[in-house]
Each structure stands twice: as structure tokens, then as C-alpha cells.
C-alpha positions as CSV (number, residue, x, y, z in Angstrom):
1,X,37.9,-50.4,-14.4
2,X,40.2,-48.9,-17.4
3,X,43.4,-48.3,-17.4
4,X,42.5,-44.8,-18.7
5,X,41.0,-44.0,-15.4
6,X,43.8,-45.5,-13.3
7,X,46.5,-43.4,-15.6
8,X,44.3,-40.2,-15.2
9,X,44.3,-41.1,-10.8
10,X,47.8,-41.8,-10.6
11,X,48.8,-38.5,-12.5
12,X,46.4,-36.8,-10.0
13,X,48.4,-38.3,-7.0
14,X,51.3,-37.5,-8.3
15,X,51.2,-34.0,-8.9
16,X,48.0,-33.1,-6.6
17,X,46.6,-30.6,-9.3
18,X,44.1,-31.4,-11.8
19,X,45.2,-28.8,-14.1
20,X,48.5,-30.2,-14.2
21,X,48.0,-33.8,-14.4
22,X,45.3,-33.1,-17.2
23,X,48.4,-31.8,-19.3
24,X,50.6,-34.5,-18.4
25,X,48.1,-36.9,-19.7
26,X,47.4,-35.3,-22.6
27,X,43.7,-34.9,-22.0
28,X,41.1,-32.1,-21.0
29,X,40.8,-31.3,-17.7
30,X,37.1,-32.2,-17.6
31,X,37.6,-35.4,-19.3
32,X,39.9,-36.3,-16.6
33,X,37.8,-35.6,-13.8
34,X,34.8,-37.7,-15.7
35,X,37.5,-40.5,-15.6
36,X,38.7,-40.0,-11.7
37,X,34.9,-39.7,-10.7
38,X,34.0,-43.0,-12.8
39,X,36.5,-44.5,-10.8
40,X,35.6,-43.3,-7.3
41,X,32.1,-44.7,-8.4
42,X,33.3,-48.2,-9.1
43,X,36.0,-48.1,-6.3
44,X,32.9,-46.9,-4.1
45,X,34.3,-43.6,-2.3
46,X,35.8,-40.6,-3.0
47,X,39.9,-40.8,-4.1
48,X,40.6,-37.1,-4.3
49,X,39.5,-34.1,-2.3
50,X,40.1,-30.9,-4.0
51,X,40.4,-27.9,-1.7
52,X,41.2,-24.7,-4.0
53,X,43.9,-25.5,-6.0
54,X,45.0,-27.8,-4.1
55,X,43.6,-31.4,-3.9
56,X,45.0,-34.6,-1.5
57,X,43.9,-37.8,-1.4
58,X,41.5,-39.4,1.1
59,X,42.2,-42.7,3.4
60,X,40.8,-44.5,0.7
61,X,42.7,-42.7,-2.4
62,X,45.9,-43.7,-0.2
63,X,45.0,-47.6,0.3
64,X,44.2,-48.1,-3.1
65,X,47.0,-45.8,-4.4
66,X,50.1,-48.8,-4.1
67,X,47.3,-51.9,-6.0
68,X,46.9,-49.2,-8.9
69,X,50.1,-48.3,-9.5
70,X,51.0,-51.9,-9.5
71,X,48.1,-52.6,-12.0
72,X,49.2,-50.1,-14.2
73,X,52.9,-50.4,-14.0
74,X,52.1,-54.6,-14.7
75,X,49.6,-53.5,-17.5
76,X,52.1,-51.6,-19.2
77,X,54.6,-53.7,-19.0
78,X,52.7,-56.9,-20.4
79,X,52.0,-54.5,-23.1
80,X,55.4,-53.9,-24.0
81,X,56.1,-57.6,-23.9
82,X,53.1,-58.3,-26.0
83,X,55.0,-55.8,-28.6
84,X,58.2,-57.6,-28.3
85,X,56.8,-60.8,-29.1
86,X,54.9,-59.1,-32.3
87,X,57.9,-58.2,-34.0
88,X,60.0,-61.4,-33.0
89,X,62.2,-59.4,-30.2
90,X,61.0,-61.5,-27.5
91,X,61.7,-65.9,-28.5
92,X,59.0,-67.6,-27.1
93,X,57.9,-71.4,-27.3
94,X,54.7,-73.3,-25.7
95,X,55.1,-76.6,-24.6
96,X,52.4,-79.4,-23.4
97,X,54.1,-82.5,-21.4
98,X,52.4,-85.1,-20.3
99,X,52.1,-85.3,-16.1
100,X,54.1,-88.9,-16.0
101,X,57.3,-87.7,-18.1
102,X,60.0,-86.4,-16.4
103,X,60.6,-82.7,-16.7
104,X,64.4,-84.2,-16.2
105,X,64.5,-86.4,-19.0
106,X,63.8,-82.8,-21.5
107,X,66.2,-80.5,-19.7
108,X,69.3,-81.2,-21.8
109,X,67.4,-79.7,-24.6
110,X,65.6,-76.9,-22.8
111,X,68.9,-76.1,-21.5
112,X,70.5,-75.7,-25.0
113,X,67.2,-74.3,-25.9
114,X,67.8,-71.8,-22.9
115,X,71.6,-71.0,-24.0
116,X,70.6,-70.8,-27.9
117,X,67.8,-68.3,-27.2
118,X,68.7,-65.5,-24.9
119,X,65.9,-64.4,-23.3
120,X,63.2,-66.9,-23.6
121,X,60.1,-67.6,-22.7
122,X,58.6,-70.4,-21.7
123,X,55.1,-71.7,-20.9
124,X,55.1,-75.0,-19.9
125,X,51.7,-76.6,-19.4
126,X,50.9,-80.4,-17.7
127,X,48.2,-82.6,-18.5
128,X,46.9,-86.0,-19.4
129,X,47.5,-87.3,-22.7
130,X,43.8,-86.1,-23.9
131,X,44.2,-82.7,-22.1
132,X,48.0,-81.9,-24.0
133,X,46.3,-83.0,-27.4
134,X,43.6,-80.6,-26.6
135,X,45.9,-78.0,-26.3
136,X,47.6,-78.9,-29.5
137,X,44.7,-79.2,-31.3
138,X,43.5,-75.6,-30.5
139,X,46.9,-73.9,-30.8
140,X,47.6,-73.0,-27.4
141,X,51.0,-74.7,-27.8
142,X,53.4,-75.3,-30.2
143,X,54.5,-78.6,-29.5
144,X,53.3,-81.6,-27.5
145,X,55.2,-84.6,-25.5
146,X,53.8,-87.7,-24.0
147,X,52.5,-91.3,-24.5
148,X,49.7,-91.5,-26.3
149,X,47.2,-89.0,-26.8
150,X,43.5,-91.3,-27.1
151,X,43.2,-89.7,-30.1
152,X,44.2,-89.1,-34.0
153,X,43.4,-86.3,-36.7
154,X,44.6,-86.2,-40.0
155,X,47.1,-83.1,-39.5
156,X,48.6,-84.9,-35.9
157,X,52.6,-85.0,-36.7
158,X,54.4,-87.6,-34.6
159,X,57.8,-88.2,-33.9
160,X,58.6,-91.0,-31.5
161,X,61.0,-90.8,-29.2
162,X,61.8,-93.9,-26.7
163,X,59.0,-96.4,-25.4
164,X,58.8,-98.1,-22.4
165,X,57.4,-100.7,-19.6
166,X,55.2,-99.5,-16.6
167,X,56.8,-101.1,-13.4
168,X,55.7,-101.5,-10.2
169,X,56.7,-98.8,-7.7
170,X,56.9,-99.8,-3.7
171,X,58.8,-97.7,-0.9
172,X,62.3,-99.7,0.1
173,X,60.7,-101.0,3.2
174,X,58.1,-102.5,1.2
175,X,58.0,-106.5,1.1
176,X,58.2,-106.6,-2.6
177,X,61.1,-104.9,-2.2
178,X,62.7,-107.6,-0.8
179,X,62.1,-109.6,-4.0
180,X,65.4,-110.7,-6.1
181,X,63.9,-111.3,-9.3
182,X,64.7,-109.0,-12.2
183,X,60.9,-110.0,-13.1
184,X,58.0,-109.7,-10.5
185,X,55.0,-112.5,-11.2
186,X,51.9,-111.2,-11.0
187,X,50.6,-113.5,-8.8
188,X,52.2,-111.4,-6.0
189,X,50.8,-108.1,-6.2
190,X,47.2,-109.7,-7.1
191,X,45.7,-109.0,-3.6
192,X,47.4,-105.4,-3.1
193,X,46.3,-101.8,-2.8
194,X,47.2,-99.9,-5.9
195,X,48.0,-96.3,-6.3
196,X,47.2,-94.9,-9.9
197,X,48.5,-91.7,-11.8
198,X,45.6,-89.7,-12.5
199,X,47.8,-88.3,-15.2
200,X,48.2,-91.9,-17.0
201,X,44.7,-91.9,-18.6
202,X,43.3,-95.3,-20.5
203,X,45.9,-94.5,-23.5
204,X,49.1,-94.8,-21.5
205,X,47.3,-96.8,-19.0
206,X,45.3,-100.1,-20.4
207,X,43.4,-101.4,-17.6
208,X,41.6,-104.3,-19.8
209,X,45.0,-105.7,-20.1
210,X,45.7,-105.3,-16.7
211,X,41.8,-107.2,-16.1
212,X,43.2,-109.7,-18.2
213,X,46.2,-110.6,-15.8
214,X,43.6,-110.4,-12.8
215,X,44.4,-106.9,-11.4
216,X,41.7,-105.0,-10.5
217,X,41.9,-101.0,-9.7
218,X,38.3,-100.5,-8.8
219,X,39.6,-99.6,-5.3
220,X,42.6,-98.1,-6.2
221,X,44.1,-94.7,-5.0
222,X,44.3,-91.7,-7.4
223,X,46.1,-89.0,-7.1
224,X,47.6,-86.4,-9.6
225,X,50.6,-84.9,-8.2
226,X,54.1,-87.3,-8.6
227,X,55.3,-86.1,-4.7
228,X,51.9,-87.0,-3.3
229,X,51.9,-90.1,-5.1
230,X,55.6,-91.0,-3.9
231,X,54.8,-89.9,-0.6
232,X,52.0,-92.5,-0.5
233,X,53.8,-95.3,-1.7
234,X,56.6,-94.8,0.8
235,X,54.5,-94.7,3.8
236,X,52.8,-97.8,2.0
237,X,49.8,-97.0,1.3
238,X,49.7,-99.4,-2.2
239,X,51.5,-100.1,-4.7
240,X,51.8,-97.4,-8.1
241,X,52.1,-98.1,-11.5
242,X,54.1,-95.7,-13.3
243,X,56.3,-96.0,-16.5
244,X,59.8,-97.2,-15.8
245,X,61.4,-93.4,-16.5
246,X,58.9,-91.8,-13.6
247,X,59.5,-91.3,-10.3
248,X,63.0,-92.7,-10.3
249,X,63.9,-91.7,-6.7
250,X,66.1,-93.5,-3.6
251,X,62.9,-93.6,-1.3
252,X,61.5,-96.5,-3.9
253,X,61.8,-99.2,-6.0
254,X,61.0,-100.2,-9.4
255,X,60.1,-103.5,-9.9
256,X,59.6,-105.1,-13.7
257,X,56.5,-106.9,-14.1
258,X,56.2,-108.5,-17.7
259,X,53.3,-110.4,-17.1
260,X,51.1,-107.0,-17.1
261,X,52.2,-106.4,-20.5
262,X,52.0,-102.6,-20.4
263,X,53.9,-100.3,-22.6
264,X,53.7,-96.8,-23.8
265,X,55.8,-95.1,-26.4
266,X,56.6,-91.4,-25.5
267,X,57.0,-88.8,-28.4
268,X,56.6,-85.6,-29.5
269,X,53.7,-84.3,-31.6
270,X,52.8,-80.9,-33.7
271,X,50.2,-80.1,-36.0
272,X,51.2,-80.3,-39.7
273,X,50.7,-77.3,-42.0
274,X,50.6,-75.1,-39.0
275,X,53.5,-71.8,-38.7
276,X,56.0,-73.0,-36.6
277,X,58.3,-70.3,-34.7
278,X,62.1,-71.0,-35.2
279,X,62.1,-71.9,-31.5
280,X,59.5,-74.7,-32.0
281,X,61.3,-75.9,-34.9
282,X,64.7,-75.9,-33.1
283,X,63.2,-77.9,-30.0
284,X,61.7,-80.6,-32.3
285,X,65.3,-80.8,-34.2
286,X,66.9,-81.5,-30.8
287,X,64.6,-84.1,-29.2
288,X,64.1,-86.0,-32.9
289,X,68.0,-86.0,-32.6
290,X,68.5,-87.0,-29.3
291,X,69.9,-90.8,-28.4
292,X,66.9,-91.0,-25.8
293,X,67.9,-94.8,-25.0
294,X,71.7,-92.9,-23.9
295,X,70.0,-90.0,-22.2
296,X,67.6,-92.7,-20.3
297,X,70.4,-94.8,-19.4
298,X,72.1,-91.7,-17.8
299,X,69.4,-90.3,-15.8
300,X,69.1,-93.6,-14.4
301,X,72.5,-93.5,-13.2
302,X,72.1,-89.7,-11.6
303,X,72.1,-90.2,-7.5
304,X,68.2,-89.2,-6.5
């Protein structure tokens, strides 16, 4: 189907002449009626019946006469966007976070980001730490933030931003909850069911080192959404790993476990020698800027 043919029907409709909606278009009368009757062909039934001079449209013209003027209208409108964005009227910026960060902990700079740029437009894509450096690599974003990507290229830019532990997570009700020390041994949580991150991949996520303090997640849960994951380790289903900045919420606890010894250091990447739009380089001058252990220590403190 081309748009051509769904212009040439809904001219057609509107005016229920041939003759006239030929002129409104622009476009021979035969032509037009080539176009209309390769449509009916692909649509599979007759859209116009012309009596005379005058023409109306059949049961099926009128069904399929709100879908193609919604096609068109949205066709024509991405056009016009696509314009925009061609001669810099339209501030855009593509972003790849990593699943386990915390949209929250970025909004004080997409909010000036928001107030700076009037208008723009933001794609925001999740991933794991292979899949956002994927998208980096290949140019469908701008800019990249997470832990660690698995992988390095000569022309990967990195900025880091703020690193951190993994912790524990259990619902309130959970017995390791009742715990008082600041420091969990590992000889407690030895025996449980675990609930993994399918976002934290083997870069954020070392499981040798976690072999190496006995902890084995052959069994383990995995799941990729953050509210299915909390919802699981509140109706206890496991335990979760997560870094200490995720899934900060009043229906669980964090609990520090040293003796795992897992870290991952967040940042934000781009490609070097690569354009960058003004609104890609203003978002990389705010979060390179930002006191992240401040900002951390805040969101901490926000009620859940």
C-alpha cells in the first residue's frame, strides 16, 4: 500500500467525484482511478462505486475509510517531524541505560535537559550492558549509561560516574531482615533461593566471585522487569542481588554483604570522533558534572 493510493481514496471520499478529487490531487483522472483500483485490489473489494457522476462508497470503503485517514494523517505528520529534525528545529537526544540503574537517579539532569530544550525528544532504550554497547556501537544512540559494558573498542569514550556494592535485597518480613548487623556474613544466605536481574549480565554481575564465596545461582530465579523482581522478593520467593542504588523501595531491605565482594562502577559512555548533537553534548556536561555521591545520598533519603 502507498500513500499515493490512500491520498488519491481519501480525496475520492471526500468530495465523491473523480473529476474533482483528480484536480485536488494534482493528478490525471485516469491515473487516479489506476491508484484507487490498485488499492481495492490489495484491500480485496471494491471502495468506490461510481453511479454517473456521482460515486459513494461501499460497506467496505466506509470501514476502512477512519484506519486510512489515520495512516495518512500519522504518515504525514512523521514526515514533517522527520523535516524538523533535518534542519535542527526539532532537539532530539537517544539514550541507552542499563535495566538496573534507576531512571531516578538521571532525572535531575533530564529535567534540566527537559527545561533547557523546549520541545524535545526523547528515546530512551533499556538493555543489558552488552545490548546498550550494541546500540552505541552502531549509532542508534547518542550516549550510553551503565556498569560495565563486557566489552572495549578503541573509539569507546568513558566517563565514570559513581561505583558501587551489590546488596542483598529481602522483603521486610524476611528473616534476614531481622539482622542488626551493618554487614551480612555470607554464611547466612549460603542455603537460600536467589532471584537474579536478568539485566545484570556477567560484567556487572561476577558469578565466579560469587562461586568463590560458595554461592551458587544454578537454581536461581530470573527475571527482567525491576516490579516483577520486587514483587517476588516480597512475597519471598528468594533473595535478589541488585546494586545498592536499585530497587530502593519501603516493601524491602538492603542488606550489605562484603564478603561477596561485588562492585560495579556506573558511567556514561559515547563513541569518540563521532558528531555529537548539542543535546548529547549538554547531557554528558551535566552528568560528568554532577556530585553523584550527593545526588545518591539524596535519593536515598526520598520516602519510597
Amino acid at each position: 500500500m502507498e500513500m499515493q493510493q490512500v491520498r488519491y481514496f481519501l480525496a475520492v471520499a471526500r468530495t465523491l467525484n473523480f473529476t474533482r478529487a483528480a484536480e485536488d490531487c494534482n493528478v490525471t483522472q485516469p491515473a487516479l482511478t489506476r491508484a484507487i483500483k490498485q488499492l481495492e485490489e490489495e484491500l480485496g473489494g471494491e471502495l468506490i462505486r461510481r453511479e454517473g457522476r456521482l460515486s459513494h462508497l461501499t460497506d467496505l470503503g466506509q470501514r476502512m475509510l477512519p484506519p486510512l485517514q489515520q495512516c495518512f494523517e500519522a504518515a504525514q505528520a512523521a514526515k514533517l517531524v522527520a523535516a524538523k529534525i533535518r534542519k535542527g528545529e526539532v532537539p532530539a537526544l537517544s539514550l541507552a541505560v542499563s535495566r538496573t540503574l534507576d531512571l531516578e537517579h538521571l532525572m535531575p539532569a533530564l529535567t534540566e535537559m527537559h527545561r533547557s530544550f523546549p520541545g524535545l525528544q526523547l528515546k530512551l532504550r533499556r538493555g543489558t550492558g552488552a545490548q546498550i554497547a550494541g546500540l552505541l556501537k552502531n549509532g542508534d544512540v547518542d550516549l550510553a549509561i551503565g556498569g560495565p559494558m563486557g566489552e572495549s573498542w578503541d573509539r569507546l569514550e568513558t566517563w565514570p560516574m559513581f561505583s558501587e556494592a551489590f546488596d542483598l535485597v529481602v522483603g521486610v518480613d524476611h528473616p534476614l531482615a531481622m539482622h542488626n548487623d551493618l554487614d551480612l556474613a555470607v554464611e547466612l544466605v549460603r542455603d537460600v533461593r536467589f532471584l537474579v536481574h536478568a539485566g545484570s549480565d556477567v560484567a556487572e554481575f561476577e558469578t565466579a566471585r560469587l562461586g568463590a564465596a560458595g554461592i551458587n545461582l544454578d537454581n536461581a530465579h530470573e527475571v527482567d522487569s525491576d516490579r516483577d523482581l520486587e514483587a517476588l522478593v516480597v512475597a519471598a520467593f528468594g533473595v535478589a542481588i541488585m546494586p545498592a542504588s536499585a530497587m530502593n523501595s519501603a516493601r524491602v531491605r538492603h542488606l550489605a554483604c562484603s564478603g561477596l565482594d561485588l562492585r560495579r562502577t556506573v558511567a556514561i559512555y559515547s563513541v569518540a570522533g563521532r558528531p555529537r548533537s548539542r543535546e548529547a553534548a549538554a547531557l554528558l556536561g551535566l552528568v560528568r558534572s554532577a556530585d553523584w555521591s550527593r545526588q545518591l545520598a539524596q535519593a536515598a533519603l526520598q520516602p519510597a
